[in-house]
PDBQT receptor file of N, H, CA, C and O in Angstrom, charges set to zero:
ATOM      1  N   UNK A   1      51.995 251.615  54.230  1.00  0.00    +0.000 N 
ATOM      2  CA  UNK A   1      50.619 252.031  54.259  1.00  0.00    +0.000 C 
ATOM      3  C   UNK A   1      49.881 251.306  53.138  1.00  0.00    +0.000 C 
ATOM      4  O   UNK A   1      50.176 251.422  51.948  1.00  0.00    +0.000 OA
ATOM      5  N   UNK A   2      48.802 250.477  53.668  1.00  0.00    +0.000 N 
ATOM      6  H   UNK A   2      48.563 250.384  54.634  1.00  0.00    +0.000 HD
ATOM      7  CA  UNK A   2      47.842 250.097  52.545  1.00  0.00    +0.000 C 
ATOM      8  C   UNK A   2      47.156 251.044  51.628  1.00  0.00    +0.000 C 
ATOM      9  O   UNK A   2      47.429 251.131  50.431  1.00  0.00    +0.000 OA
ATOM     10  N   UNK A   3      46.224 251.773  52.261  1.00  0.00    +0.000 N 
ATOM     11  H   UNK A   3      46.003 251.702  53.233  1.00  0.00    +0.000 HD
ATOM     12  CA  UNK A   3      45.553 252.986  51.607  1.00  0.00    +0.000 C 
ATOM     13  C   UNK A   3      45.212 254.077  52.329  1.00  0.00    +0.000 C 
ATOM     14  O   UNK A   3      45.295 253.952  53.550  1.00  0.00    +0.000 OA
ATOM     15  N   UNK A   4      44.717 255.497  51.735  1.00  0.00    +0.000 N 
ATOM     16  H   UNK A   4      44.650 255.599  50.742  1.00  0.00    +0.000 HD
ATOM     17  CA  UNK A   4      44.470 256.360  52.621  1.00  0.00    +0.000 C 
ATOM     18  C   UNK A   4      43.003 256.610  51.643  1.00  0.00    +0.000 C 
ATOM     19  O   UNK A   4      43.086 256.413  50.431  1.00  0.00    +0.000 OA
ATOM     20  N   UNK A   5      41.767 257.024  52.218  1.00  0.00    +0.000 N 
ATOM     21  H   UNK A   5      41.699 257.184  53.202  1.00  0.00    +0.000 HD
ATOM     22  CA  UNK A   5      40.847 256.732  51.258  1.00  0.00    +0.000 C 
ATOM     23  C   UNK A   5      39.913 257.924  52.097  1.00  0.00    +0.000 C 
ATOM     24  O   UNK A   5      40.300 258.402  53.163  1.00  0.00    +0.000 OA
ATOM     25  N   UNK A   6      38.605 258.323  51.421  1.00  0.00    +0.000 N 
ATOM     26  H   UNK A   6      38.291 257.934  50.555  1.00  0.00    +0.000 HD
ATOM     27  CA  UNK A   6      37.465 258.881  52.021  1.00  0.00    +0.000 C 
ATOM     28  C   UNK A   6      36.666 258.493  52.969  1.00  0.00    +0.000 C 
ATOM     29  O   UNK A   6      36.242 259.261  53.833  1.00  0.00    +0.000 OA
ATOM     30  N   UNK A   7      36.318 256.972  52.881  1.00  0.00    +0.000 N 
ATOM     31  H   UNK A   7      36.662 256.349  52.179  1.00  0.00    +0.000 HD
ATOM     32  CA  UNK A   7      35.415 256.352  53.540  1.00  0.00    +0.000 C 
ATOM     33  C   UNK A   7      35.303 256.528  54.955  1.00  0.00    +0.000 C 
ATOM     34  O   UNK A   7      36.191 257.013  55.655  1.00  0.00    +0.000 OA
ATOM     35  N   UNK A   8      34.130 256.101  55.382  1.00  0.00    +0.000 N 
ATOM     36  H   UNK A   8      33.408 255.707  54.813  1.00  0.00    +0.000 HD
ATOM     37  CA  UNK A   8      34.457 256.289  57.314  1.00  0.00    +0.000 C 
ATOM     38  C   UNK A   8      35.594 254.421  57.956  1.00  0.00    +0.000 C 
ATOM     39  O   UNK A   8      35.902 253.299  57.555  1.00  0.00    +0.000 OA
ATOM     40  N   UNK A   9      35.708 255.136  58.862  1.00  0.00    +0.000 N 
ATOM     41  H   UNK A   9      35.458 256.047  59.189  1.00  0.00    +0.000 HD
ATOM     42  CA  UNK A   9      35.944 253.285  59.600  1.00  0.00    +0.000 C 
ATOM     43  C   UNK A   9      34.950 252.614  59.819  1.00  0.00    +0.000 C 
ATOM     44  O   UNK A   9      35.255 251.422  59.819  1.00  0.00    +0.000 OA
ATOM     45  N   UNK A  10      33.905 252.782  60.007  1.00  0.00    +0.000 N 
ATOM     46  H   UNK A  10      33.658 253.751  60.007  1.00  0.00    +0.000 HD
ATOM     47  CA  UNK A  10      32.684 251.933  60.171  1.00  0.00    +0.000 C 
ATOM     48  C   UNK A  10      32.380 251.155  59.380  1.00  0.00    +0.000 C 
ATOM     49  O   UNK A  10      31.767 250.113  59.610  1.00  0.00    +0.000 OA
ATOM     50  N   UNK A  11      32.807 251.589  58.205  1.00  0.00    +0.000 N 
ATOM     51  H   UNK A  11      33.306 252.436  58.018  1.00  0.00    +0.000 HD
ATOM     52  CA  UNK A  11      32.024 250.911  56.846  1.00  0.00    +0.000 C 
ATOM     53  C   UNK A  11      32.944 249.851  56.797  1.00  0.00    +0.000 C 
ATOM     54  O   UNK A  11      32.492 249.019  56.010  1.00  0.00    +0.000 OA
ATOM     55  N   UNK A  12      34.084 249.460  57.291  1.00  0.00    +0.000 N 
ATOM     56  H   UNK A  12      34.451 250.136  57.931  1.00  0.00    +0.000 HD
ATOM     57  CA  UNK A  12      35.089 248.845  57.040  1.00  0.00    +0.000 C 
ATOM     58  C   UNK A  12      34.872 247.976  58.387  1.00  0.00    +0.000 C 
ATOM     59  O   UNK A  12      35.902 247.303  58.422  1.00  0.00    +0.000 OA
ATOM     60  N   UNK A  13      34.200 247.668  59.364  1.00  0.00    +0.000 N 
ATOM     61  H   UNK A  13      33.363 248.215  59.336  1.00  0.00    +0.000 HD
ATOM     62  CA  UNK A  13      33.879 246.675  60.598  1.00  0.00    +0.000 C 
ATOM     63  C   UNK A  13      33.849 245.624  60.215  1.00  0.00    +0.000 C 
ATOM     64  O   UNK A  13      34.704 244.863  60.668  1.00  0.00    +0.000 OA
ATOM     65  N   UNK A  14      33.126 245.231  59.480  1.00  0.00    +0.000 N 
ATOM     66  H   UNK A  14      32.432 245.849  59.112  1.00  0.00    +0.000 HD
ATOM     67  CA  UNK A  14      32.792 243.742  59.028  1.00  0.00    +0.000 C 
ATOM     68  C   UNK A  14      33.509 243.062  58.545  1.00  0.00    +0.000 C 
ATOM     69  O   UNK A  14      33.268 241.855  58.594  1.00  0.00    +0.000 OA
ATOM     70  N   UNK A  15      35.066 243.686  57.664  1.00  0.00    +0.000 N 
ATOM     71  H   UNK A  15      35.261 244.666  57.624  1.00  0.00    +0.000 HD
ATOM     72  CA  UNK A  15      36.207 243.258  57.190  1.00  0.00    +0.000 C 
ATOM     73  C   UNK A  15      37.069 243.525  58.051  1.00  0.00    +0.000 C 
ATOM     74  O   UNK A  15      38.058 242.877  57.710  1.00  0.00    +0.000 OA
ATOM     75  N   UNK A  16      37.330 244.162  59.086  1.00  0.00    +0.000 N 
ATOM     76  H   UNK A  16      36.525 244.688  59.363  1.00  0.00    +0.000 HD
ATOM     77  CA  UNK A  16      38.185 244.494  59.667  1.00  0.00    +0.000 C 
ATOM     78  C   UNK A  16      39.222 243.605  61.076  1.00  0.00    +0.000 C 
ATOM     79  O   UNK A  16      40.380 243.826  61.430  1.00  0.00    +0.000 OA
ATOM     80  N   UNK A  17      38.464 242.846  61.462  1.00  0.00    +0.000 N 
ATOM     81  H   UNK A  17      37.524 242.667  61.175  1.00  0.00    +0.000 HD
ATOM     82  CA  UNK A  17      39.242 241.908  61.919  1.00  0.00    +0.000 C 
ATOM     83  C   UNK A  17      39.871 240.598  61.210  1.00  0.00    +0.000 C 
ATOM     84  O   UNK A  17      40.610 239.838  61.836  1.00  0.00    +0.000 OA
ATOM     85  N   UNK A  18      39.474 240.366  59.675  1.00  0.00    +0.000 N 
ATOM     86  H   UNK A  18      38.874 240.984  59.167  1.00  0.00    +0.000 HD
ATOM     87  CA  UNK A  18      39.589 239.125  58.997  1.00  0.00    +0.000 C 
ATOM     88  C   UNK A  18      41.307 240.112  58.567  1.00  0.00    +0.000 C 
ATOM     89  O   UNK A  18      42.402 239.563  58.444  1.00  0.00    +0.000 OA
ATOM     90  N   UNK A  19      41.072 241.387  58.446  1.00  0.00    +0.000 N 
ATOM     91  H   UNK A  19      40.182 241.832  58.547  1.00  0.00    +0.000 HD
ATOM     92  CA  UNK A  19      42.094 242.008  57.698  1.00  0.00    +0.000 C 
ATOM     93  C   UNK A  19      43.333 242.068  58.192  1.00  0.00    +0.000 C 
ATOM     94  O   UNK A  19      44.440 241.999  57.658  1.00  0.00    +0.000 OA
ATOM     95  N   UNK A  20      42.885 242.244  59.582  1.00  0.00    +0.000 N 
ATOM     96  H   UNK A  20      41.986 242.301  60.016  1.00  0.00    +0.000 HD
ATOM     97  CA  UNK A  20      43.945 242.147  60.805  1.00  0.00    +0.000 C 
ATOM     98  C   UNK A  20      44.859 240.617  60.980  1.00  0.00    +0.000 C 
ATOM     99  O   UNK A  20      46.070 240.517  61.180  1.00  0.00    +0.000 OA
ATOM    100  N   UNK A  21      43.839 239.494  60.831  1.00  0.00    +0.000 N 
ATOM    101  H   UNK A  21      42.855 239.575  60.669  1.00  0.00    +0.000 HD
ATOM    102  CA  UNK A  21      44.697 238.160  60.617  1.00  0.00    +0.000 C 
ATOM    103  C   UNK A  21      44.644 238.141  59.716  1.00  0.00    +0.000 C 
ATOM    104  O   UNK A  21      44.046 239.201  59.535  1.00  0.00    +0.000 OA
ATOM    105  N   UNK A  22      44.743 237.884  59.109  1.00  0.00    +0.000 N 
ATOM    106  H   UNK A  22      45.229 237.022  59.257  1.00  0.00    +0.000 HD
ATOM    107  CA  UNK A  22      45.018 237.717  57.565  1.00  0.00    +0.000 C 
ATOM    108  C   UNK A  22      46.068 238.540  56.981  1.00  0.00    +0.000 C 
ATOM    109  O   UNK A  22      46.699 237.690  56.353  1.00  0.00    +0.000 OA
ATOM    110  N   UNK A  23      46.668 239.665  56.782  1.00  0.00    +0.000 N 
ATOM    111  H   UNK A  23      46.155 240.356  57.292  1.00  0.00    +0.000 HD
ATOM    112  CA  UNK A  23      47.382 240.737  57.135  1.00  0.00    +0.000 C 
ATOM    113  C   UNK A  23      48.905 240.317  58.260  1.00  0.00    +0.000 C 
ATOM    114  O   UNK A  23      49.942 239.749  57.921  1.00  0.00    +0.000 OA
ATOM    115  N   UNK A  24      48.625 240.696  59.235  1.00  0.00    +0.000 N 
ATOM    116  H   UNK A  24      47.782 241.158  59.511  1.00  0.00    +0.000 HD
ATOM    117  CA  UNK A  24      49.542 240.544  60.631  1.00  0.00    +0.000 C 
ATOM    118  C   UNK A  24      49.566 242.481  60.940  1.00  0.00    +0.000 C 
ATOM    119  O   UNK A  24      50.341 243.126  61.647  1.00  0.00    +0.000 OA
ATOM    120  N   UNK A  25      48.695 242.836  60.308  1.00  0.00    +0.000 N 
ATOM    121  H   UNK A  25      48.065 242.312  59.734  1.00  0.00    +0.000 HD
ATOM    122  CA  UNK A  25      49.073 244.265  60.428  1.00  0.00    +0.000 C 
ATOM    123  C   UNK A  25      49.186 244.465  61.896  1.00  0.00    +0.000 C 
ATOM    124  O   UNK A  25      48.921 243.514  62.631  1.00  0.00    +0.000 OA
ATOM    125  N   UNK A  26      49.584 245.708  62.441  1.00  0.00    +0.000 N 
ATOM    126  H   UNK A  26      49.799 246.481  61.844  1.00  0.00    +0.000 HD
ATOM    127  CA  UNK A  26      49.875 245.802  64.158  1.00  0.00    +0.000 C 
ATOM    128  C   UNK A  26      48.994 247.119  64.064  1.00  0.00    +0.000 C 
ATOM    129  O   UNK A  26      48.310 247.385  65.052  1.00  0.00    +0.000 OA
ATOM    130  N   UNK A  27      48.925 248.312  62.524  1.00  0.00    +0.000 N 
ATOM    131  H   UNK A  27      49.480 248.096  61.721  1.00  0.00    +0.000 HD
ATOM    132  CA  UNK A  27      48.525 249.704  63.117  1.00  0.00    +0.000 C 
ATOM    133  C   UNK A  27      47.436 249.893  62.268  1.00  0.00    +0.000 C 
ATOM    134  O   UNK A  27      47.813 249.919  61.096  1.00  0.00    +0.000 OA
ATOM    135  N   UNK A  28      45.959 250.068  62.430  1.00  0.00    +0.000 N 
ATOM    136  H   UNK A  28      45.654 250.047  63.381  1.00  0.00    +0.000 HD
ATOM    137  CA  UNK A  28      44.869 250.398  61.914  1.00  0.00    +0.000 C 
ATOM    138  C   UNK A  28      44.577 252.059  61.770  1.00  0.00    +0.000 C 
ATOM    139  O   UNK A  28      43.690 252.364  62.568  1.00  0.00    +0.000 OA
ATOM    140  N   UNK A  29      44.967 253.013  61.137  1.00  0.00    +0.000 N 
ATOM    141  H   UNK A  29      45.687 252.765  60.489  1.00  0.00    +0.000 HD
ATOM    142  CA  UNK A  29      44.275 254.081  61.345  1.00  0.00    +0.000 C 
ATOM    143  C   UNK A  29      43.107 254.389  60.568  1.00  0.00    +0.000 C 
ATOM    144  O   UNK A  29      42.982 254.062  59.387  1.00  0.00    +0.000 OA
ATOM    145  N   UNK A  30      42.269 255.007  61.225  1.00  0.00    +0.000 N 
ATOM    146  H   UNK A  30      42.370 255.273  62.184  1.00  0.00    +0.000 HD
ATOM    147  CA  UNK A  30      41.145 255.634  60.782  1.00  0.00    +0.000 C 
ATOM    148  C   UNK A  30      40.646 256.847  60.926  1.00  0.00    +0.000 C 
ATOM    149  O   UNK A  30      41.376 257.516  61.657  1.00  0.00    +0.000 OA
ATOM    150  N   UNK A  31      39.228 257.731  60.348  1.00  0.00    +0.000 N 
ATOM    151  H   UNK A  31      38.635 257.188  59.754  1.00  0.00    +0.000 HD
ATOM    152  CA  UNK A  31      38.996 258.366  60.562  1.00  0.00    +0.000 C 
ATOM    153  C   UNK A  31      37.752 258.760  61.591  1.00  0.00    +0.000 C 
ATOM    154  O   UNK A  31      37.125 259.807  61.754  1.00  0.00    +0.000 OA
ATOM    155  N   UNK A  32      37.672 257.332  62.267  1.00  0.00    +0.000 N 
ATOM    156  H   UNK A  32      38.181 256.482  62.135  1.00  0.00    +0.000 HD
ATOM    157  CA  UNK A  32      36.952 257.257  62.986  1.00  0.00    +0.000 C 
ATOM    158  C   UNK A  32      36.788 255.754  63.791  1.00  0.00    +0.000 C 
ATOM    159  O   UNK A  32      37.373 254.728  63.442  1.00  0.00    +0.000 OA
ATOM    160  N   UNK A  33      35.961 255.857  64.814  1.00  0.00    +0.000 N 
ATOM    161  H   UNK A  33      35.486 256.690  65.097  1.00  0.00    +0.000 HD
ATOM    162  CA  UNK A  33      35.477 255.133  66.215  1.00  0.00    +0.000 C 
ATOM    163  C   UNK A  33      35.532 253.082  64.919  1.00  0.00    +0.000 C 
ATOM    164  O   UNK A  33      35.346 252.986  63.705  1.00  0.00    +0.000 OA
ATOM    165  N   UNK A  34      35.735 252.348  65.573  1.00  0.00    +0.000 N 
ATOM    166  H   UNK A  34      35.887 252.426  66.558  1.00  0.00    +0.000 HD
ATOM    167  CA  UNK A  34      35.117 250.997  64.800  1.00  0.00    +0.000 C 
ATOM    168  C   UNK A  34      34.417 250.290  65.893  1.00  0.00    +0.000 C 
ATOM    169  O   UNK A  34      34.398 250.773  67.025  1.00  0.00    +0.000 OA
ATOM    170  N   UNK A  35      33.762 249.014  65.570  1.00  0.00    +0.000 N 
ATOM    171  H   UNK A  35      33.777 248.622  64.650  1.00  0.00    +0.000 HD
ATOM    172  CA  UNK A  35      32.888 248.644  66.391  1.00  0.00    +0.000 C 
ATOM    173  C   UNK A  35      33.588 247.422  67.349  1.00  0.00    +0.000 C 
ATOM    174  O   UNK A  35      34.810 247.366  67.490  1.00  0.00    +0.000 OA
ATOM    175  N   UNK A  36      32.644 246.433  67.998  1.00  0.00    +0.000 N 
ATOM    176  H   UNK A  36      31.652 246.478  67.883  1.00  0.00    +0.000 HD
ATOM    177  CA  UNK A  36      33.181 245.218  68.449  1.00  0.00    +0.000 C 
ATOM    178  C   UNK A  36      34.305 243.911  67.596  1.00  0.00    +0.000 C 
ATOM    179  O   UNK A  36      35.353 243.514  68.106  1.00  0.00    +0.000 OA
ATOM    180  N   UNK A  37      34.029 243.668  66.907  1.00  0.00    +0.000 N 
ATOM    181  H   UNK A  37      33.178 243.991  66.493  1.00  0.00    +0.000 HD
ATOM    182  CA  UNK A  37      34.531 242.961  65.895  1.00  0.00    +0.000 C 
ATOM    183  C   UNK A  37      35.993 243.440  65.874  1.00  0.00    +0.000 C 
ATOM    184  O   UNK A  37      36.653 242.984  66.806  1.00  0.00    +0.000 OA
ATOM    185  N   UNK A  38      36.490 244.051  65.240  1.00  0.00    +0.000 N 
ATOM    186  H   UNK A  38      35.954 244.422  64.482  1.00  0.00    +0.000 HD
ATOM    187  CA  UNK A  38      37.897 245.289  65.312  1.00  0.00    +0.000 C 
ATOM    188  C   UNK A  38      38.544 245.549  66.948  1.00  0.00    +0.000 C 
ATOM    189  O   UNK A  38      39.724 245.846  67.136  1.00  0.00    +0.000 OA
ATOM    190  N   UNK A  39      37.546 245.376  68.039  1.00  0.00    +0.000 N 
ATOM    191  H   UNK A  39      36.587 245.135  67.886  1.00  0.00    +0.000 HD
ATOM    192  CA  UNK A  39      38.150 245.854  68.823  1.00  0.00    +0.000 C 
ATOM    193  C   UNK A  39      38.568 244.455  69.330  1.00  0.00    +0.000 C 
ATOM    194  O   UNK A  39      39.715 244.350  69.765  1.00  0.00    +0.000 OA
ATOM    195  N   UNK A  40      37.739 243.333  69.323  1.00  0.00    +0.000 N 
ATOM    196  H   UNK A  40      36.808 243.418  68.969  1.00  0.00    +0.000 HD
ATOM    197  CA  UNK A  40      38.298 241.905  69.615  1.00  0.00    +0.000 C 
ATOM    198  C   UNK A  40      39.707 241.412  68.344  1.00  0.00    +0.000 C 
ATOM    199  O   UNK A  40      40.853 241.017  68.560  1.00  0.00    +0.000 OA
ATOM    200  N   UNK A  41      39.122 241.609  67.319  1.00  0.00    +0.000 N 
ATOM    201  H   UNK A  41      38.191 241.929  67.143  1.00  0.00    +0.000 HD
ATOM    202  CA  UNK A  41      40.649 241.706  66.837  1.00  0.00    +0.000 C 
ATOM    203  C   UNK A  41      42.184 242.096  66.963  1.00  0.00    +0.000 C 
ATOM    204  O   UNK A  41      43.268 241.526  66.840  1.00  0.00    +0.000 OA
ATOM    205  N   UNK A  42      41.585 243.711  67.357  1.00  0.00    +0.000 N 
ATOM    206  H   UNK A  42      40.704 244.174  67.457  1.00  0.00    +0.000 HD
ATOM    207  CA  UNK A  42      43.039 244.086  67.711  1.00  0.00    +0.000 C 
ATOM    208  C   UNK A  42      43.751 243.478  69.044  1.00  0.00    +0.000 C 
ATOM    209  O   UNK A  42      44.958 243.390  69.268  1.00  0.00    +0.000 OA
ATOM    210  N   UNK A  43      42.648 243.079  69.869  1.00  0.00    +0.000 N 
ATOM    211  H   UNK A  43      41.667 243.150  69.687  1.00  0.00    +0.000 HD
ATOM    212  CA  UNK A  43      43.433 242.282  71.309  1.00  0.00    +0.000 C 
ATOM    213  C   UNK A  43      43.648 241.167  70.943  1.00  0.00    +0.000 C 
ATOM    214  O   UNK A  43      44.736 240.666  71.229  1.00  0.00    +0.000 OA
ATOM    215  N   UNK A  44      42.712 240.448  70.219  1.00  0.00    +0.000 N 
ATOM    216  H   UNK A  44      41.829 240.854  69.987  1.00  0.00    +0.000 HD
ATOM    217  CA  UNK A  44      43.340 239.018  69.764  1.00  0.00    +0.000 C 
ATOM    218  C   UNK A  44      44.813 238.948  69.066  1.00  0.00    +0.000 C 
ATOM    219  O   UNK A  44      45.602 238.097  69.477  1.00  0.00    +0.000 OA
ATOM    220  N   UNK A  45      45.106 239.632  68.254  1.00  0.00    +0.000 N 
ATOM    221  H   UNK A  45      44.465 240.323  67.920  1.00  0.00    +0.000 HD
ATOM    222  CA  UNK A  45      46.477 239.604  67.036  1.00  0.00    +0.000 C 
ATOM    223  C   UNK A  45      46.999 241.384  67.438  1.00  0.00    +0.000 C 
ATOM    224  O   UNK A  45      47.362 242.080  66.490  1.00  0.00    +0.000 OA
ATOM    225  N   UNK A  46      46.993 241.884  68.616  1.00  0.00    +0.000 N 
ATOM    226  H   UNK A  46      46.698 241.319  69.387  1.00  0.00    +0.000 HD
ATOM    227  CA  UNK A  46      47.701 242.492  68.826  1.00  0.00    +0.000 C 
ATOM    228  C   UNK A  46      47.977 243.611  68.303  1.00  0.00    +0.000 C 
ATOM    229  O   UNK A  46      49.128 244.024  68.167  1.00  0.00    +0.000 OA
ATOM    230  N   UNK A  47      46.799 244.310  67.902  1.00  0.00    +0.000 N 
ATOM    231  H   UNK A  47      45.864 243.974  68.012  1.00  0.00    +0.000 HD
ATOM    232  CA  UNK A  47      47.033 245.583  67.027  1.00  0.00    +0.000 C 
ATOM    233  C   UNK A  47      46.559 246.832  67.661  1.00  0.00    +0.000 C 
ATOM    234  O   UNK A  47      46.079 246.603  68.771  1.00  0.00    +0.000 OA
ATOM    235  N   UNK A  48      46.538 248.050  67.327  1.00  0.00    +0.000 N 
ATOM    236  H   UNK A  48      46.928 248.236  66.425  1.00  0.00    +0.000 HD
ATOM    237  CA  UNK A  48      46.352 249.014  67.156  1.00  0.00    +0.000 C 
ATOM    238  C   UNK A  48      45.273 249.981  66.387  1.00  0.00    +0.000 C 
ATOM    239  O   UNK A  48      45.612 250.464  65.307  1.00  0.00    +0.000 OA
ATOM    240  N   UNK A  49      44.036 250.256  66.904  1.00  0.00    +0.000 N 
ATOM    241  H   UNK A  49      43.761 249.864  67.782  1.00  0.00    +0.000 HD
ATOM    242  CA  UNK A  49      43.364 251.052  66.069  1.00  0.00    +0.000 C 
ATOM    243  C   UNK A  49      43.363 252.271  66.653  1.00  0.00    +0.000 C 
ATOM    244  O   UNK A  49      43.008 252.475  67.814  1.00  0.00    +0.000 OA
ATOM    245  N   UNK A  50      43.958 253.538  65.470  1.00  0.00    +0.000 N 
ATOM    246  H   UNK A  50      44.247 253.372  64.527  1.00  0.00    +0.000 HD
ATOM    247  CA  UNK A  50      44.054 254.885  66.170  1.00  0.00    +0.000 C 
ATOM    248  C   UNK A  50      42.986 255.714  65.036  1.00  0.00    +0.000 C 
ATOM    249  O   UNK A  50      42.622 255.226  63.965  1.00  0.00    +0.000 OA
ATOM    250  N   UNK A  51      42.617 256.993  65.528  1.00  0.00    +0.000 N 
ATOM    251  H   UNK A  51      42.912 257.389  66.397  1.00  0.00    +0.000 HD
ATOM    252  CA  UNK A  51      41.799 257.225  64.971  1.00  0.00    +0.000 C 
ATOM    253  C   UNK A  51      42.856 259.094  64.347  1.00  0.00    +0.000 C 
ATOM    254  O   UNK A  51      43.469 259.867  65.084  1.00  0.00    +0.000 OA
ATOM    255  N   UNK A  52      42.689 259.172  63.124  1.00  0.00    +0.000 N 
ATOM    256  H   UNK A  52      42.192 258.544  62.526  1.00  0.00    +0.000 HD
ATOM    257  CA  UNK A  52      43.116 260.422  62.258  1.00  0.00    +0.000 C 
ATOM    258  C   UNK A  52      42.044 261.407  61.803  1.00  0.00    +0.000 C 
ATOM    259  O   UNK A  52      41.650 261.314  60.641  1.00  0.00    +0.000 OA
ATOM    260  N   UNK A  53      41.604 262.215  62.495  1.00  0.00    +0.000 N 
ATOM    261  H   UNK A  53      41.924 262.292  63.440  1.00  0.00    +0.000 HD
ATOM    262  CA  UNK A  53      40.080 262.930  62.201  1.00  0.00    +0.000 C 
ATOM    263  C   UNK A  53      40.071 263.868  60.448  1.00  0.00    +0.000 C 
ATOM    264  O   UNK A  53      40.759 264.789  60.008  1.00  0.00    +0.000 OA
ATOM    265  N   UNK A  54      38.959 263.068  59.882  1.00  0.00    +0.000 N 
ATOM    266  H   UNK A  54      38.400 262.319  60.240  1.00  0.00    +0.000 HD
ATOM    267  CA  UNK A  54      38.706 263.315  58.675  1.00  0.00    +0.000 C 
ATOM    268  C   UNK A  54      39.403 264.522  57.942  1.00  0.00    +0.000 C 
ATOM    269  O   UNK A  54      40.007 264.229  56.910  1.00  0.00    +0.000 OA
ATOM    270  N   UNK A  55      39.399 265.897  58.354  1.00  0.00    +0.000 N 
ATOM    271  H   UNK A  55      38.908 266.135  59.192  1.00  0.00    +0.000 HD
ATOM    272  CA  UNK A  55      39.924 266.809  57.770  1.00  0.00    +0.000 C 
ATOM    273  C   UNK A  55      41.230 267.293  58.019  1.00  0.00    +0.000 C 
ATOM    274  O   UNK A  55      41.440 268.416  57.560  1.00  0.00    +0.000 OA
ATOM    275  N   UNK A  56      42.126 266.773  58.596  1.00  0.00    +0.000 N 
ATOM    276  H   UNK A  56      41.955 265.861  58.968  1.00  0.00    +0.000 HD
ATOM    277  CA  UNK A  56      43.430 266.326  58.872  1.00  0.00    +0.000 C 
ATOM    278  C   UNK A  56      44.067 265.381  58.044  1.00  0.00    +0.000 C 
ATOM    279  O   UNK A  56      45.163 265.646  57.552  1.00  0.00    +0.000 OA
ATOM    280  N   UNK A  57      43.335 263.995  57.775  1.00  0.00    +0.000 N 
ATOM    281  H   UNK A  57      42.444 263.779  58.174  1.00  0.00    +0.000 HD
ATOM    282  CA  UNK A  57      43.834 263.025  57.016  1.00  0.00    +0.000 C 
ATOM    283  C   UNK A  57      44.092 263.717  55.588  1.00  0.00    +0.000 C 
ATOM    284  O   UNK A  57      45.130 263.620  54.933  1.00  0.00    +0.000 OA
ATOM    285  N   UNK A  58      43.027 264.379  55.266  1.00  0.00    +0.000 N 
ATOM    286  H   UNK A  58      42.183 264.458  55.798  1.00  0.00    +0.000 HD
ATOM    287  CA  UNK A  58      42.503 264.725  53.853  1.00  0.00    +0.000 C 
ATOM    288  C   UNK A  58      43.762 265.840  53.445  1.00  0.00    +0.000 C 
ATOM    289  O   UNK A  58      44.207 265.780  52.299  1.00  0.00    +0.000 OA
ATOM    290  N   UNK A  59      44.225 266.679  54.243  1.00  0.00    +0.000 N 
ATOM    291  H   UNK A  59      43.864 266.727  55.174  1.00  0.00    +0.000 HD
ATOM    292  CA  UNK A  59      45.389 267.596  54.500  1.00  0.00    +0.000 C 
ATOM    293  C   UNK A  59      46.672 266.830  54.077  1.00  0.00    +0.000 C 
ATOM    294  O   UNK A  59      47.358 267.106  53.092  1.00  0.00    +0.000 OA
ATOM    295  N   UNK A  60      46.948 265.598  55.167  1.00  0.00    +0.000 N 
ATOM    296  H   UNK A  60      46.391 265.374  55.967  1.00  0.00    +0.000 HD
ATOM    297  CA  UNK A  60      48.057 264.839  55.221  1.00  0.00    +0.000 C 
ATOM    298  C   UNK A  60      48.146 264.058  53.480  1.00  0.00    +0.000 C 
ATOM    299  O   UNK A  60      49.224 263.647  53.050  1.00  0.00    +0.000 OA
ATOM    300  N   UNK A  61      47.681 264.025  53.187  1.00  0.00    +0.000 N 
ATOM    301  H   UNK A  61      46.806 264.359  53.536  1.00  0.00    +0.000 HD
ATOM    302  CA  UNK A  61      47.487 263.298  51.927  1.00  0.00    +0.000 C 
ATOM    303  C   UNK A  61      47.401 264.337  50.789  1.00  0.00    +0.000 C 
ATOM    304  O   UNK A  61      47.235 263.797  49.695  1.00  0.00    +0.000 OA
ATOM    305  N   UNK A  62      47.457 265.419  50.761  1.00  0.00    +0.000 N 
ATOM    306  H   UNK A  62      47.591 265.857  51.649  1.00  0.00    +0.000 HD
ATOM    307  CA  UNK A  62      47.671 266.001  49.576  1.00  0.00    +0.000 C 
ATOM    308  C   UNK A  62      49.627 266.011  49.375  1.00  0.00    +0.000 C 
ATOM    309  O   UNK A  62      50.624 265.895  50.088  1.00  0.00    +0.000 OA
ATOM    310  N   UNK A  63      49.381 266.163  48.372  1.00  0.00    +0.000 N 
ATOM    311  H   UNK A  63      48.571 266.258  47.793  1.00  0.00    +0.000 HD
ATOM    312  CA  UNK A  63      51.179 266.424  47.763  1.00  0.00    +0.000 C 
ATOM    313  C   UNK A  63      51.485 268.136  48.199  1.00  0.00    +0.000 C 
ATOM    314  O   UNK A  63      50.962 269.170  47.784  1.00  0.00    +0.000 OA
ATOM    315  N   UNK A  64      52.377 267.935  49.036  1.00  0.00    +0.000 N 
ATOM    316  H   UNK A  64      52.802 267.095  49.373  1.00  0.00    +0.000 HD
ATOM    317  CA  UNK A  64      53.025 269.621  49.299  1.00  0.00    +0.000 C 
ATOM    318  C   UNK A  64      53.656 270.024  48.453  1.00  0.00    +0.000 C 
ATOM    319  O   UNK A  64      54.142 271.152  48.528  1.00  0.00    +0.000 OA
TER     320      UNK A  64
């Protein structure tokens, strides 16, 4: 796992397919929808964007 963070996925579109090649990553999660850019990425280099809804992630990420 790279990071688990607050931000939305949106804010992250504009980097998000350079990250994908550049990377080789295969699994994108987020806490939300991303745009065109990301979605031509993931078919181009073969990845995965799933989406983890905000107050779930925030759960998964505390220390039990």
């Amino acid at each position: 796992m790279v990071s688990v963070g607050p931000t939305t996925s949106m804010r992250m579109e504009s980097f998000e397919r350079e990250f994908i090649e550049q990377t080789g990553v295969k699994l994108v999660v987020g806490k939300g929808g991303m745009g065109p850019l990301t979605e031509e990425g993931c078919k181009k280099f073969k990845a995965l964007h799933v989406i983890f809804p905000g107050r779930p992630a925030r759960c998964w990420r505390q220390p039990r």
